[in-house]
N, CA, C and O atoms as a Maestro MAE file, in Angstrom:
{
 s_m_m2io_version
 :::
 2.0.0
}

f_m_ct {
 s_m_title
 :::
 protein
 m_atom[348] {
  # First column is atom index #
  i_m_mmod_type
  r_m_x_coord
  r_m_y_coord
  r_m_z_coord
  i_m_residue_number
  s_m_chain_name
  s_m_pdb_residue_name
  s_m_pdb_atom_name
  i_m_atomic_number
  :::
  1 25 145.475 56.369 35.926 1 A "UNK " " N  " 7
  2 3 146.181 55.392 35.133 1 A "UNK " " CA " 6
  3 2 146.470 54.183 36.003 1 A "UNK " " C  " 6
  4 15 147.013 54.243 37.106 1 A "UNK " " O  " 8
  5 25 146.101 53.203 35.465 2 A "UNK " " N  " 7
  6 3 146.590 51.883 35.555 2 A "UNK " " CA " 6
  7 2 147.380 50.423 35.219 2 A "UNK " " C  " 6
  8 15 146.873 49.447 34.666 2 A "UNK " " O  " 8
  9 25 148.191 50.501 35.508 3 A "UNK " " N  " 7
  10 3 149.180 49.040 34.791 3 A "UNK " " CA " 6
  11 2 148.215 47.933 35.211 3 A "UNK " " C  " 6
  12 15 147.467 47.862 36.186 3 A "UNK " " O  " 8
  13 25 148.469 46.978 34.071 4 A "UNK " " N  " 7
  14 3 147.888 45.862 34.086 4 A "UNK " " CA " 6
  15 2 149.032 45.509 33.475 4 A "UNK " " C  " 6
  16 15 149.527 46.039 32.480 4 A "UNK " " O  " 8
  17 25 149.585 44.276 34.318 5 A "UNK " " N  " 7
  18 3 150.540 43.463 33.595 5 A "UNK " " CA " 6
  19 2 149.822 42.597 32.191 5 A "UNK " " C  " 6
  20 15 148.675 42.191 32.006 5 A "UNK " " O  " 8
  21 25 150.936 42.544 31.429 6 A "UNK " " N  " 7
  22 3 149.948 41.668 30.089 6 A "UNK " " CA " 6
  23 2 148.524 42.349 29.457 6 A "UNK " " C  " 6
  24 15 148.289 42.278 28.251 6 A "UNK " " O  " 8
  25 25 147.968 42.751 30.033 7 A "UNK " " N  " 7
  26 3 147.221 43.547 29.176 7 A "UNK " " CA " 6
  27 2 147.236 44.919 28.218 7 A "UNK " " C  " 6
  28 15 147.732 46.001 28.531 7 A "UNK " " O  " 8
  29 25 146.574 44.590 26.996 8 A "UNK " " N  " 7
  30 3 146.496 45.129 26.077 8 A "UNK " " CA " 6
  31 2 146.269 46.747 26.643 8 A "UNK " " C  " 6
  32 15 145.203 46.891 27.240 8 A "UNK " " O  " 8
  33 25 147.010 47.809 26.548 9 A "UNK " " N  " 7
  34 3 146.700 49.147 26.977 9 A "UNK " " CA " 6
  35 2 145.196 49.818 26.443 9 A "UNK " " C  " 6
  36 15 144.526 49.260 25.573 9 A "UNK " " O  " 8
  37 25 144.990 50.455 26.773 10 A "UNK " " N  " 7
  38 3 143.373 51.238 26.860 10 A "UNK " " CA " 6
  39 2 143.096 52.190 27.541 10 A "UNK " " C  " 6
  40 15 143.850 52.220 28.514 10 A "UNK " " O  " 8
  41 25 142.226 53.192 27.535 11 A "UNK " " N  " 7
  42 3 141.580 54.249 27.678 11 A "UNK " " CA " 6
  43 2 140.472 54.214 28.310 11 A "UNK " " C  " 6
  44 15 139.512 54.445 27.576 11 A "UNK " " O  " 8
  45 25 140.263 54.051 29.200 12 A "UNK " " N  " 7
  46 3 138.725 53.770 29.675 12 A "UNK " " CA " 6
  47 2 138.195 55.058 30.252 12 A "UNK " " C  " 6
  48 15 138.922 55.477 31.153 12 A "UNK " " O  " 8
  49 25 137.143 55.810 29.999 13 A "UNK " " N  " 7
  50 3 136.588 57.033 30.009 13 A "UNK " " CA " 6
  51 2 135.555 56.539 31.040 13 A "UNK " " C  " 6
  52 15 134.923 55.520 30.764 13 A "UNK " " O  " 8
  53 25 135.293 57.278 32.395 14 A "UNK " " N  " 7
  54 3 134.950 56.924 33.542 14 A "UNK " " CA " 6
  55 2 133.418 58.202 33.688 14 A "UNK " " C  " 6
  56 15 133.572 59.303 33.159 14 A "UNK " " O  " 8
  57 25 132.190 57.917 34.355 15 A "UNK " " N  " 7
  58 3 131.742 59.030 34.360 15 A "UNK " " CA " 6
  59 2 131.901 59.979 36.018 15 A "UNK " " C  " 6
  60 15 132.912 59.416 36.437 15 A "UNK " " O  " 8
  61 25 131.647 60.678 36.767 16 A "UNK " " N  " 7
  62 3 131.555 61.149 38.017 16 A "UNK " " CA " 6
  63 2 131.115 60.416 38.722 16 A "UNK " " C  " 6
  64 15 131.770 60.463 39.763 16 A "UNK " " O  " 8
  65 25 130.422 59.788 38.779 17 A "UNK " " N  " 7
  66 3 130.387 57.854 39.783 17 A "UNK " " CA " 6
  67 2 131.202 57.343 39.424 17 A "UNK " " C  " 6
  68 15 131.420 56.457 40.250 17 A "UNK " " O  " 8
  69 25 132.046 57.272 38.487 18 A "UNK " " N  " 7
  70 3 133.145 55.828 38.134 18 A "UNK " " CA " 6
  71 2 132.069 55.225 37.494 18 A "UNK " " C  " 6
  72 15 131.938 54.185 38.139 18 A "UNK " " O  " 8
  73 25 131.085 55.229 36.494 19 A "UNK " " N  " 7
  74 3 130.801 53.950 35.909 19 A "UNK " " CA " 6
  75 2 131.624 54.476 34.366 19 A "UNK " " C  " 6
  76 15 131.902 55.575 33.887 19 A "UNK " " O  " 8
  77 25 131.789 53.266 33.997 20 A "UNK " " N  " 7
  78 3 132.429 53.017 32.057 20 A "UNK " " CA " 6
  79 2 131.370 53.315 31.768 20 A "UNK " " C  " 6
  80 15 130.225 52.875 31.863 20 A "UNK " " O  " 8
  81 25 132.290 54.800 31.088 21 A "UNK " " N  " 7
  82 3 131.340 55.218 29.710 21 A "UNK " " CA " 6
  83 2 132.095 54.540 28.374 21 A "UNK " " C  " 6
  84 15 131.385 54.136 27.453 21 A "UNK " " O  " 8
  85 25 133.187 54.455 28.315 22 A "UNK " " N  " 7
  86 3 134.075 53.832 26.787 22 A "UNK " " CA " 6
  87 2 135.110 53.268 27.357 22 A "UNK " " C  " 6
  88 15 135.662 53.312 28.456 22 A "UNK " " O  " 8
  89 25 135.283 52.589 26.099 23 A "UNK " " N  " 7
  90 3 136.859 51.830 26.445 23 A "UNK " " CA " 6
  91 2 137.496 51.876 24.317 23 A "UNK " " C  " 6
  92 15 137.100 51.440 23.236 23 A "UNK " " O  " 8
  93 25 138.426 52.546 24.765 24 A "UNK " " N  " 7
  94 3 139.416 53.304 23.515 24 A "UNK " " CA " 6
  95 2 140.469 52.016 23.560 24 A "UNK " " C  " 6
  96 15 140.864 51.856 24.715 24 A "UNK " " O  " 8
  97 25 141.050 51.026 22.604 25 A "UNK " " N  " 7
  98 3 142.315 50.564 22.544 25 A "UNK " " CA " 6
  99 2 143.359 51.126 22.502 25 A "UNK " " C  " 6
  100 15 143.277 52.125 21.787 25 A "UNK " " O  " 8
  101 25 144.173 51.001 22.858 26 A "UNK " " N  " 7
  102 3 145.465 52.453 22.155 26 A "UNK " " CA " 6
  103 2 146.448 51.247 21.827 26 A "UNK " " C  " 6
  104 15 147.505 51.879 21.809 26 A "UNK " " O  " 8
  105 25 146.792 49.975 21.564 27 A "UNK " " N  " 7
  106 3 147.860 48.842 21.023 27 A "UNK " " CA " 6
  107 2 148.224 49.424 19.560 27 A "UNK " " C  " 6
  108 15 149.378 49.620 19.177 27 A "UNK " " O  " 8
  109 25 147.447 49.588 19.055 28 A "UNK " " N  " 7
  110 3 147.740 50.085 17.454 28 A "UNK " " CA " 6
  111 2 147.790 51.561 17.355 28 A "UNK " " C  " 6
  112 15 147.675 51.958 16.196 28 A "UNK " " O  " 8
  113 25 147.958 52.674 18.437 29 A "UNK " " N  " 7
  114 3 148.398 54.206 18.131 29 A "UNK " " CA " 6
  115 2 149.686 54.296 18.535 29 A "UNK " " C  " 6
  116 15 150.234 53.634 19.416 29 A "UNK " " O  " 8
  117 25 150.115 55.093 17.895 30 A "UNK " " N  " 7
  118 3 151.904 56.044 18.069 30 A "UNK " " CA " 6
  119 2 151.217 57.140 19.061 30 A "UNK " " C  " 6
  120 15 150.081 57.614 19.065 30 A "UNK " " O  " 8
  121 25 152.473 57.382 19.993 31 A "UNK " " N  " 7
  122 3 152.172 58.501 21.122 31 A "UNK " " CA " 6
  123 2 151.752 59.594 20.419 31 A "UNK " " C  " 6
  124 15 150.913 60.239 21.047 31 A "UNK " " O  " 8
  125 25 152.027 60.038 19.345 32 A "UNK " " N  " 7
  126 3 151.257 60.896 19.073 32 A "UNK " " CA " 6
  127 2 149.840 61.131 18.483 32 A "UNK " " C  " 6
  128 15 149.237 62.189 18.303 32 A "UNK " " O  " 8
  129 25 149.507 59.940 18.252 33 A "UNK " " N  " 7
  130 3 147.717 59.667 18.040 33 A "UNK " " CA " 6
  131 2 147.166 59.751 19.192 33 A "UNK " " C  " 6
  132 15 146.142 60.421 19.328 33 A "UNK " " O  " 8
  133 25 147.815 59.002 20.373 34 A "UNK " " N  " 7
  134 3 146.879 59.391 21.619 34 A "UNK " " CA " 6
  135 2 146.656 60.696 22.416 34 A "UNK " " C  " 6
  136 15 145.712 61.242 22.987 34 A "UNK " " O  " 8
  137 25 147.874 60.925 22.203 35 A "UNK " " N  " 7
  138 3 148.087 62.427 22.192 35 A "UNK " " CA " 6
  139 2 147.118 63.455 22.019 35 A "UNK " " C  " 6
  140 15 146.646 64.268 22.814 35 A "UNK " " O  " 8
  141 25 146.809 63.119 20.088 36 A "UNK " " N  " 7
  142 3 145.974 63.876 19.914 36 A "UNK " " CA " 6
  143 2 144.396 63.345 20.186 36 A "UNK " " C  " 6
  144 15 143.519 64.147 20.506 36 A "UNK " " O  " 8
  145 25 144.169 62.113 20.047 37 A "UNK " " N  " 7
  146 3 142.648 61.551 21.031 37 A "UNK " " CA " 6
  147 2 142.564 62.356 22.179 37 A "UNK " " C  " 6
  148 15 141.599 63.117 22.252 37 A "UNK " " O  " 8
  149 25 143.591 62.332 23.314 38 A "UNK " " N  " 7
  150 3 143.397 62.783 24.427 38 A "UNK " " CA " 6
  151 2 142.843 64.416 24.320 38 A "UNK " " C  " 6
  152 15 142.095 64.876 25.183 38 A "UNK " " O  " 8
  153 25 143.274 65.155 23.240 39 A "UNK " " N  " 7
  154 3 143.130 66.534 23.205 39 A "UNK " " CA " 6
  155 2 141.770 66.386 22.765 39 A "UNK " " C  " 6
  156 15 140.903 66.907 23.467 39 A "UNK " " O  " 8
  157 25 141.435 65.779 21.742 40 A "UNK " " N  " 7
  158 3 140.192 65.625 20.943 40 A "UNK " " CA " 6
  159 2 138.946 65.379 21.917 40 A "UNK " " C  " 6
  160 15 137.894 66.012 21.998 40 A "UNK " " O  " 8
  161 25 139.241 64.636 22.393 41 A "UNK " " N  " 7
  162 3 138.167 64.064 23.701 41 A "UNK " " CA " 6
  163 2 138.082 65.326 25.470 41 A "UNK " " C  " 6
  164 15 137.465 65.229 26.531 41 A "UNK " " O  " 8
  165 25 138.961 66.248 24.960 42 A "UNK " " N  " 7
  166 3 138.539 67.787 25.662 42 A "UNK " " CA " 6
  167 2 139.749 67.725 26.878 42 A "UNK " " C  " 6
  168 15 139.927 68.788 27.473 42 A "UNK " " O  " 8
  169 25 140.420 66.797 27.205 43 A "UNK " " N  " 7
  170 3 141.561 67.206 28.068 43 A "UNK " " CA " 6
  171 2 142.604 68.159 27.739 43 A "UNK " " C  " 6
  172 15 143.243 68.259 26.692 43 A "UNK " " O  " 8
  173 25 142.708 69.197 29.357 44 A "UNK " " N  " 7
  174 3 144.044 69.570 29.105 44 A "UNK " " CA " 6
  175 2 145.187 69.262 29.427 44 A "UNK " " C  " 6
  176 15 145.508 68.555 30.382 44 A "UNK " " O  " 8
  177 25 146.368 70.137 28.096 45 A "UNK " " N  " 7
  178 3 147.210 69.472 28.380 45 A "UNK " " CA " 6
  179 2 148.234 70.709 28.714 45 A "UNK " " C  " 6
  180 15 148.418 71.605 27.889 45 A "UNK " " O  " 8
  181 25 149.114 70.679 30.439 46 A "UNK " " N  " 7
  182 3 149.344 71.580 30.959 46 A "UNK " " CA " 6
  183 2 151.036 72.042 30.230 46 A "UNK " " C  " 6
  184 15 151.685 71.152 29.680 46 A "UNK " " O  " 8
  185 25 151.491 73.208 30.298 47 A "UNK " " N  " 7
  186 3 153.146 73.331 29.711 47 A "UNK " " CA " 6
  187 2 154.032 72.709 30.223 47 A "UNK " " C  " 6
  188 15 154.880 72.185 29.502 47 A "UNK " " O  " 8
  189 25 154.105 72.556 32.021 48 A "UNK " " N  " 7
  190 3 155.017 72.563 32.770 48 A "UNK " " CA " 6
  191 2 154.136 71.475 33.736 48 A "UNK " " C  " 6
  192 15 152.927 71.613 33.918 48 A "UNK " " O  " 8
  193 25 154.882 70.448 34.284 49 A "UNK " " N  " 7
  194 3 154.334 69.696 35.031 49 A "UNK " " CA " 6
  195 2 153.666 70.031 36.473 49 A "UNK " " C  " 6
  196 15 152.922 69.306 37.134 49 A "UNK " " O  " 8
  197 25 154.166 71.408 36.792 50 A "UNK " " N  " 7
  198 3 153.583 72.010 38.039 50 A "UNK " " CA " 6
  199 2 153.059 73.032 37.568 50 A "UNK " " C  " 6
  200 15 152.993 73.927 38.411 50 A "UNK " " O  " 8
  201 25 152.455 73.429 36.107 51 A "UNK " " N  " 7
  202 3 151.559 74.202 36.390 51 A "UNK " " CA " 6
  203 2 150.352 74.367 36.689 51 A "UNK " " C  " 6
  204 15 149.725 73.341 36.953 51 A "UNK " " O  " 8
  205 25 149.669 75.609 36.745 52 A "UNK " " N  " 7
  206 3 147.764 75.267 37.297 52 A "UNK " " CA " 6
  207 2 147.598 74.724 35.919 52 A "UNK " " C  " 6
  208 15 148.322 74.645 34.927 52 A "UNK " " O  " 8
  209 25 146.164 74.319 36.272 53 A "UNK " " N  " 7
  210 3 145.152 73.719 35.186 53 A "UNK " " CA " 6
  211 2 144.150 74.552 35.587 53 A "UNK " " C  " 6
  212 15 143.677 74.624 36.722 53 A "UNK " " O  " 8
  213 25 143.700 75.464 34.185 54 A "UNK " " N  " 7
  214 3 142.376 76.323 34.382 54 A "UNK " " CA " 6
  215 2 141.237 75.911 35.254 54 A "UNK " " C  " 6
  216 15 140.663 74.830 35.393 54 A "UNK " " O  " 8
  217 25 141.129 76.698 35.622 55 A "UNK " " N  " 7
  218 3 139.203 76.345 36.181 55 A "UNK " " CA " 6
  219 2 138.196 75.502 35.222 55 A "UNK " " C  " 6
  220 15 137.481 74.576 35.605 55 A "UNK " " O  " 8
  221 25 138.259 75.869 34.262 56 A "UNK " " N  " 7
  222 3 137.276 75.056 33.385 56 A "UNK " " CA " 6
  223 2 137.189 73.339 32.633 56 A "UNK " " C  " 6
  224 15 136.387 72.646 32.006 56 A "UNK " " O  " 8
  225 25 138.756 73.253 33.258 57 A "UNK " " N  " 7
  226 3 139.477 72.248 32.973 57 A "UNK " " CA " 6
  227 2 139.550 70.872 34.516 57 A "UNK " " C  " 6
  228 15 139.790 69.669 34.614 57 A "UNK " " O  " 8
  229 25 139.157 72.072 35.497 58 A "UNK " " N  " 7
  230 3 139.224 71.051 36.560 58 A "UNK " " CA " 6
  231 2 138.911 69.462 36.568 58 A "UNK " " C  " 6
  232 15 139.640 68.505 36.829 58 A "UNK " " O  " 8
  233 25 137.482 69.547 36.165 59 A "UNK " " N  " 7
  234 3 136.856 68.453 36.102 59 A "UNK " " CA " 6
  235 2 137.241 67.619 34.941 59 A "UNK " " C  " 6
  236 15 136.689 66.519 34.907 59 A "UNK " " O  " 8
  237 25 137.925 67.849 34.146 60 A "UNK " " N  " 7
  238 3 138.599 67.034 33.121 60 A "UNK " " CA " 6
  239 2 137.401 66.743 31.809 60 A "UNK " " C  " 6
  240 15 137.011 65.644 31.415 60 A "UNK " " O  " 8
  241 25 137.009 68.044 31.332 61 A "UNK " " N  " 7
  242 3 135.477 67.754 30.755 61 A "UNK " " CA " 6
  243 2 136.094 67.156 29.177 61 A "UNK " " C  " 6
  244 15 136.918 67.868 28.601 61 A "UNK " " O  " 8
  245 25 135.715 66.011 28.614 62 A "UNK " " N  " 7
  246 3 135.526 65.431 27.724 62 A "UNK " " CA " 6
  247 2 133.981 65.449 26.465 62 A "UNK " " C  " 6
  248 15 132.957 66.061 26.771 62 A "UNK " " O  " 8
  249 25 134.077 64.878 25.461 63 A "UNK " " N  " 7
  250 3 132.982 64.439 24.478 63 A "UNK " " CA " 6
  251 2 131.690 64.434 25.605 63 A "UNK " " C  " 6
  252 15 131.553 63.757 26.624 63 A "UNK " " O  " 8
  253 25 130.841 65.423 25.022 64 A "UNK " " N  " 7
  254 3 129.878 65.183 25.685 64 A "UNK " " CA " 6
  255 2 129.039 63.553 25.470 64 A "UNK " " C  " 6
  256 15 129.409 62.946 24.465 64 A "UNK " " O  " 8
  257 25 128.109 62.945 26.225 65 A "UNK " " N  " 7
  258 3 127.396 61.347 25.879 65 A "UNK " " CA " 6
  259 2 126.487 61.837 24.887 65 A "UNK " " C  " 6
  260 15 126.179 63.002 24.636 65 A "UNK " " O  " 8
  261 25 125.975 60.405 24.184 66 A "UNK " " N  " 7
  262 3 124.702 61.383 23.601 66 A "UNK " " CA " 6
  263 2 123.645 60.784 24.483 66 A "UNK " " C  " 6
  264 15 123.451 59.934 25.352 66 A "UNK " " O  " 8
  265 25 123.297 61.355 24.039 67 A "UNK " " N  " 7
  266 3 121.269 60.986 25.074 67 A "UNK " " CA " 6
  267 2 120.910 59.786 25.048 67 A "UNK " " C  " 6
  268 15 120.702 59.179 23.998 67 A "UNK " " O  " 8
  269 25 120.774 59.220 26.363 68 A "UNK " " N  " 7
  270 3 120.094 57.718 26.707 68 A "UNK " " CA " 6
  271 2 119.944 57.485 27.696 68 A "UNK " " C  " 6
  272 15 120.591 58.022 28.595 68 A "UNK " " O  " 8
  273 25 119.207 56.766 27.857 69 A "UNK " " N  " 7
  274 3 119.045 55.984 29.268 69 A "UNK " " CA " 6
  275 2 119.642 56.618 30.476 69 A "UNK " " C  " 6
  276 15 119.233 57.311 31.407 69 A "UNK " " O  " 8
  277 25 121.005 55.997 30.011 70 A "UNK " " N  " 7
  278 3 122.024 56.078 30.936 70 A "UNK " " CA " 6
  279 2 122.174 57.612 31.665 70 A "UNK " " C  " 6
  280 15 121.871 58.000 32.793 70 A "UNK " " O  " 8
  281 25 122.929 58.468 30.211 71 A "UNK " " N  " 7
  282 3 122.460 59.956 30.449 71 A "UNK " " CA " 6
  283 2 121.280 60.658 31.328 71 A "UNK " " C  " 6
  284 15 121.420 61.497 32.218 71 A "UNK " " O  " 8
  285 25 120.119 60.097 30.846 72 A "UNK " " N  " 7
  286 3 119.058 60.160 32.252 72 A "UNK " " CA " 6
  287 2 119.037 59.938 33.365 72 A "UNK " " C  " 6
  288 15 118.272 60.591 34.074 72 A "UNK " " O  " 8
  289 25 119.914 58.880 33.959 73 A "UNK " " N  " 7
  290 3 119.971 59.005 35.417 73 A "UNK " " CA " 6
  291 2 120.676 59.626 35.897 73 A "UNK " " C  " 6
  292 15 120.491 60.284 36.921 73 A "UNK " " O  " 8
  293 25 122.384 59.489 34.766 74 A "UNK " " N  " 7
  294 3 123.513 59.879 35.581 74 A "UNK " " CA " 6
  295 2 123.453 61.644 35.361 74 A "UNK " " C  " 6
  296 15 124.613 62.033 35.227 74 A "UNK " " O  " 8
  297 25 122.472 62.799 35.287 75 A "UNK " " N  " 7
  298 3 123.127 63.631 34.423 75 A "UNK " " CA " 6
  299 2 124.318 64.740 34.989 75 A "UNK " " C  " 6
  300 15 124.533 65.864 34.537 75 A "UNK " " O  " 8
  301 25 125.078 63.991 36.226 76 A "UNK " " N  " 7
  302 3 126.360 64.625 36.462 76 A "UNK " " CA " 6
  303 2 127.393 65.020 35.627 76 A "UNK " " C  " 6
  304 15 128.013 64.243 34.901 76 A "UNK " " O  " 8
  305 25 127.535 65.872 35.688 77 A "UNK " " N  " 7
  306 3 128.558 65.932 34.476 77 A "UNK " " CA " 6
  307 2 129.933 65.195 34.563 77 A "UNK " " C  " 6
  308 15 130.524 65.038 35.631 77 A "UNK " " O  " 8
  309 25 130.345 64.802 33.484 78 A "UNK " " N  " 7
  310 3 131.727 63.325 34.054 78 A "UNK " " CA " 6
  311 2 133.135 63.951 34.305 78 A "UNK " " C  " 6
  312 15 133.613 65.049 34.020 78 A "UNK " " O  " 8
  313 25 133.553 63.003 34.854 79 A "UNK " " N  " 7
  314 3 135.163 63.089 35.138 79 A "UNK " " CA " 6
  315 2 136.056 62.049 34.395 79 A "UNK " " C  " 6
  316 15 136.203 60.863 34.691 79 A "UNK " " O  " 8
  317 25 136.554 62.661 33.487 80 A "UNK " " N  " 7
  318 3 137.466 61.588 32.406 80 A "UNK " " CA " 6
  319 2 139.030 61.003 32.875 80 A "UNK " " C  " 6
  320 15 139.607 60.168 32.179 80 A "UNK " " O  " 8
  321 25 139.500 61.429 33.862 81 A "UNK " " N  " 7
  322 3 140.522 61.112 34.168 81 A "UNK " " CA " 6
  323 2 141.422 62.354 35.013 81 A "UNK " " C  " 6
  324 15 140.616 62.940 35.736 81 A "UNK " " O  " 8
  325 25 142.296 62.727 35.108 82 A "UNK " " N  " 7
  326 3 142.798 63.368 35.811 82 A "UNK " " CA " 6
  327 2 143.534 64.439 34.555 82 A "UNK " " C  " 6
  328 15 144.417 64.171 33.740 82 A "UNK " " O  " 8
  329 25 142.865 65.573 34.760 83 A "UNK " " N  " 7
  330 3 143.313 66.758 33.984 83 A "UNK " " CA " 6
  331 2 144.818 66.791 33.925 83 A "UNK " " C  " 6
  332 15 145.300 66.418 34.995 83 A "UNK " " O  " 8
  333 25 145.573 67.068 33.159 84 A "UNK " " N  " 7
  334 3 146.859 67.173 32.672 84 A "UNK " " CA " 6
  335 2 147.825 66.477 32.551 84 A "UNK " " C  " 6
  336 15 149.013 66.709 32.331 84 A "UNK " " O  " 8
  337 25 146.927 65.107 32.794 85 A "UNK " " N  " 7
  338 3 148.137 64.032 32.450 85 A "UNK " " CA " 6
  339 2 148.264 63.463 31.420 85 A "UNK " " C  " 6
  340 15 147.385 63.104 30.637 85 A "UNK " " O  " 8
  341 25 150.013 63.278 31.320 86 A "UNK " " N  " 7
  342 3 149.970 63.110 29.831 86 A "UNK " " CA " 6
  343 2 150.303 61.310 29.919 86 A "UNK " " C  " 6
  344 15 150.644 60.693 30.929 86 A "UNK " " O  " 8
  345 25 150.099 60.804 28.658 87 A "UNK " " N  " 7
  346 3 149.981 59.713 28.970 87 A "UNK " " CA " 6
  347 2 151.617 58.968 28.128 87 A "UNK " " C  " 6
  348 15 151.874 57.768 28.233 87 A "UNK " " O  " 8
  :::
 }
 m_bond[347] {
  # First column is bond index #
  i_m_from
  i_m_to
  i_m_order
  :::
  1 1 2 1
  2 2 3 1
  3 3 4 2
  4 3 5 1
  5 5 6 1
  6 6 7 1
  7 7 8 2
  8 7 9 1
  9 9 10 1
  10 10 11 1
  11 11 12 2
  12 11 13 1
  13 13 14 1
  14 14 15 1
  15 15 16 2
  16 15 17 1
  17 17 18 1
  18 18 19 1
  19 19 20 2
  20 19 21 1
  21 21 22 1
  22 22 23 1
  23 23 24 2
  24 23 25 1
  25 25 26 1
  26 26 27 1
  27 27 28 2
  28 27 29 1
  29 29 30 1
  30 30 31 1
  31 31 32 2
  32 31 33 1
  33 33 34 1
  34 34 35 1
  35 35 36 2
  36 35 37 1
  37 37 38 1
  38 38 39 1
  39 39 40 2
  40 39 41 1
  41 41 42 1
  42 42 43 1
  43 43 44 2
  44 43 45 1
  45 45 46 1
  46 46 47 1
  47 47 48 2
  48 47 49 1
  49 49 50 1
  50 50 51 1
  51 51 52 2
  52 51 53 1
  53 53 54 1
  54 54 55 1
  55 55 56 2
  56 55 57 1
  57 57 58 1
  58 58 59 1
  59 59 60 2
  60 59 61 1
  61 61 62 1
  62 62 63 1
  63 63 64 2
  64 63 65 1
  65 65 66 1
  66 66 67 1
  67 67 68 2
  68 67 69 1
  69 69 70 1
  70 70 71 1
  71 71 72 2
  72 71 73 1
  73 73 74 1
  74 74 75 1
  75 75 76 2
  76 75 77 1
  77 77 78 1
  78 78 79 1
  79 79 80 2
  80 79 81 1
  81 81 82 1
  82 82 83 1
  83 83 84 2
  84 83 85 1
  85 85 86 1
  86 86 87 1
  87 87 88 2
  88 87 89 1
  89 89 90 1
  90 90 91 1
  91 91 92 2
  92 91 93 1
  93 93 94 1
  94 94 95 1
  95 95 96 2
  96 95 97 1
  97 97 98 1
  98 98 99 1
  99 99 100 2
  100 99 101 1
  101 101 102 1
  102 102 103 1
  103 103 104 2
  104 103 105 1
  105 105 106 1
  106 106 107 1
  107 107 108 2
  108 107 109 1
  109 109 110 1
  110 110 111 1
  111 111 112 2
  112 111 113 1
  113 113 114 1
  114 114 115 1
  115 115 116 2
  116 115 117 1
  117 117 118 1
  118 118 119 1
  119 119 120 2
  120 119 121 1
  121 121 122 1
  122 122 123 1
  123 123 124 2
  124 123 125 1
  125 125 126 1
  126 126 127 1
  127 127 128 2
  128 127 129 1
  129 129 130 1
  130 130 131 1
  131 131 132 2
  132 131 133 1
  133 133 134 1
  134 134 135 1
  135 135 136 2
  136 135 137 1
  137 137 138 1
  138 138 139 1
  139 139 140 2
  140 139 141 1
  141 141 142 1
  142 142 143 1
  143 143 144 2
  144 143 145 1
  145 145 146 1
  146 146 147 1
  147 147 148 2
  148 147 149 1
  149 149 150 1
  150 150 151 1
  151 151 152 2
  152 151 153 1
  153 153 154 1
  154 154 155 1
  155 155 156 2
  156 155 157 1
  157 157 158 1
  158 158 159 1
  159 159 160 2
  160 159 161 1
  161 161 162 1
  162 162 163 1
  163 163 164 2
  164 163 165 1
  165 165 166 1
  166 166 167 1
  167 167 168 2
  168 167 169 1
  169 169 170 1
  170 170 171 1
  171 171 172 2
  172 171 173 1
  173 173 174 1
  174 174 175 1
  175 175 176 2
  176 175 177 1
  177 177 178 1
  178 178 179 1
  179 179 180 2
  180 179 181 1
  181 181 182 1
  182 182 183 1
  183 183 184 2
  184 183 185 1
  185 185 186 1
  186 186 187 1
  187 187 188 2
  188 187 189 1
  189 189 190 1
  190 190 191 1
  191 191 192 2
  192 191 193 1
  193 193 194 1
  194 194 195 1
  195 195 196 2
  196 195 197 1
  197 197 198 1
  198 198 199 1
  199 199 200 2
  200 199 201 1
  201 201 202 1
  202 202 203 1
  203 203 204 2
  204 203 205 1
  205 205 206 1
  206 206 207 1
  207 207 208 2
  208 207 209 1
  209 209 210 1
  210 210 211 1
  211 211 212 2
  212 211 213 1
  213 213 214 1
  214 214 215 1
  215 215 216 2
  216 215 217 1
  217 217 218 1
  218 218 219 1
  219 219 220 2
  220 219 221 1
  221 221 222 1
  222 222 223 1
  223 223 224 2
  224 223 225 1
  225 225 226 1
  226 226 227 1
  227 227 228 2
  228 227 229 1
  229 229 230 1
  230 230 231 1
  231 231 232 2
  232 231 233 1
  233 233 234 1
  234 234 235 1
  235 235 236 2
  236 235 237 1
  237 237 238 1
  238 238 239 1
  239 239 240 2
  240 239 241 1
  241 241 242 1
  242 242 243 1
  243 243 244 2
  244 243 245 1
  245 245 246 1
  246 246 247 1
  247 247 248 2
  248 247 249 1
  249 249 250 1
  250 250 251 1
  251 251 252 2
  252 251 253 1
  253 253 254 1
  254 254 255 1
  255 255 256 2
  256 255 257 1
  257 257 258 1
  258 258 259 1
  259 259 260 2
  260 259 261 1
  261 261 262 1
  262 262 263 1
  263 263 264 2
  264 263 265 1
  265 265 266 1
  266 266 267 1
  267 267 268 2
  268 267 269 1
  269 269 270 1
  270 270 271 1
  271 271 272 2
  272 271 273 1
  273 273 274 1
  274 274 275 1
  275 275 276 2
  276 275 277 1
  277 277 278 1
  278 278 279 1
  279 279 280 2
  280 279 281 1
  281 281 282 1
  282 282 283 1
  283 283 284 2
  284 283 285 1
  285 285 286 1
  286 286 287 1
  287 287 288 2
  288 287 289 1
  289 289 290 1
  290 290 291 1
  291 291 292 2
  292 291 293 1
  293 293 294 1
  294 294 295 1
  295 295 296 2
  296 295 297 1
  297 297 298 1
  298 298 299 1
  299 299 300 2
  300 299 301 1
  301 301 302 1
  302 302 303 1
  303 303 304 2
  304 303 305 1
  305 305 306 1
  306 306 307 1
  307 307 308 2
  308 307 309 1
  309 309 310 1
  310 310 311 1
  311 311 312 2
  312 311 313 1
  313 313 314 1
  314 314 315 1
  315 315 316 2
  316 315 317 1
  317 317 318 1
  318 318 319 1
  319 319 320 2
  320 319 321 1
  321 321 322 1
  322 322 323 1
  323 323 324 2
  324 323 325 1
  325 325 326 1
  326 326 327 1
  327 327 328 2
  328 327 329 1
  329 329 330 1
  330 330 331 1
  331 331 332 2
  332 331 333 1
  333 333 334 1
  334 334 335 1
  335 335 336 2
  336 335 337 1
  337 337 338 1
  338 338 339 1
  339 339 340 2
  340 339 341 1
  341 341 342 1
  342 342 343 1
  343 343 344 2
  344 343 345 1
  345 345 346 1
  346 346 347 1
  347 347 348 2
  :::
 }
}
C-alpha cells in the first residue's frame, strides 16, 4: 500500500516482477465493496492480525490473467499484494 497525497485511491494488481497487471478505482466503493473485491480477486483475509496465513495463500494468488502476449513471457505466477492485508 501506498499514499499518494491527492490522488484518487486504487488498486493496482502487480505481477511477480512488479509489472501492472490492473488498476481497480476504489473512489466510488464503501469498505465493504472492497472488501469483498479483495476476497473475490483470491486474497486472504487473516482473523487476528498476528495470525499465520496458509501456505497456499503465501503468494497472495489472485484472478488468474487470461492468455496473451504478456502471459507468455511472464508465466510466473503473480504476487497481488501482500496476503492479509486489509485495506
Amino acid at each position: 500500500m501506498k499514499h499518494l497525497a491527492g490522488a484518487d485511491p486504487e488498486l493496482v494488481l502487480l505481477s511477480s516482477g512488479y509489472r501492472e497487471l490492473e488498476r481497480i478505482p476504489l473512489s466510488d466503493m464503501t469498505r465493504e465493496e472492497i472488501n469483498r473485491l479483495v476476497v473475490e480477486l483470491g486474497f486472504y483475509r487473516k482473523e487476528t492480525p498476528d495470525a499465520p496465513v496458509p501456505e497456499e495463500f503465501q503468494r497472495a494468488p489472485a484472478k488468474p490473467r487470461a492468455a496473451s502476449e504478456e502471459a507468455k513471457k511472464d508465466p510466473v505466477p503473480e504476487a497481488k499484494g501482500v496476503a492479509g492485508q486489509e485495506l
